[in-house]
C-alpha positions in Angstrom: 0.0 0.0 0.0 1.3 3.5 -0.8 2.1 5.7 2.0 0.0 9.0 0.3 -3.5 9.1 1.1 -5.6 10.3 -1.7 -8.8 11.8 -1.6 -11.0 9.0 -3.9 -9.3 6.7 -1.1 -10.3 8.9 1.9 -13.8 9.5 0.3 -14.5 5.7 0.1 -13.2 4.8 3.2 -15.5 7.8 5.1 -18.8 6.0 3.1 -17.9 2.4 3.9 -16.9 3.1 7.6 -20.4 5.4 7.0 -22.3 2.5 5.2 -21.0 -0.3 7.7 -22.5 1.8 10.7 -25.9 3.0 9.3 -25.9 -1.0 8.8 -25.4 -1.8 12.1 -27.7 0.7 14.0 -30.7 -0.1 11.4 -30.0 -3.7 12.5 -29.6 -3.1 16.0 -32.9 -0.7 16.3 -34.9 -3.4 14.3 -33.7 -6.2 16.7 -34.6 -3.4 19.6 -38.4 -3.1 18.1 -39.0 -7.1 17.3 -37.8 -7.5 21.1 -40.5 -4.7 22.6 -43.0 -6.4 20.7 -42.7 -9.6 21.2 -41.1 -10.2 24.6 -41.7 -7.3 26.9 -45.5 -6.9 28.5 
């Protein structure tokens, strides 16, 4: 890997790390929901 940075690298590692986290919390908040429905009173 080169030691420079450029900025169509930086841009695509900002929207993966971006993409991979919206991901997760989407996930996270549906898992949250199914739970409250189903399993709490």
């Amino acid at each position: 890997m080169r030691e420079v940075m450029t900025k169509s690298m930086a841009r695509n590692i900002f929207y993966g790390g971006s993409l991979f986290f919206i991901l997760i919390f989407v996930g996270l908040t549906a898992q949250s929901h199914r739970y409250i429905v189903k399993e709490s009173t």
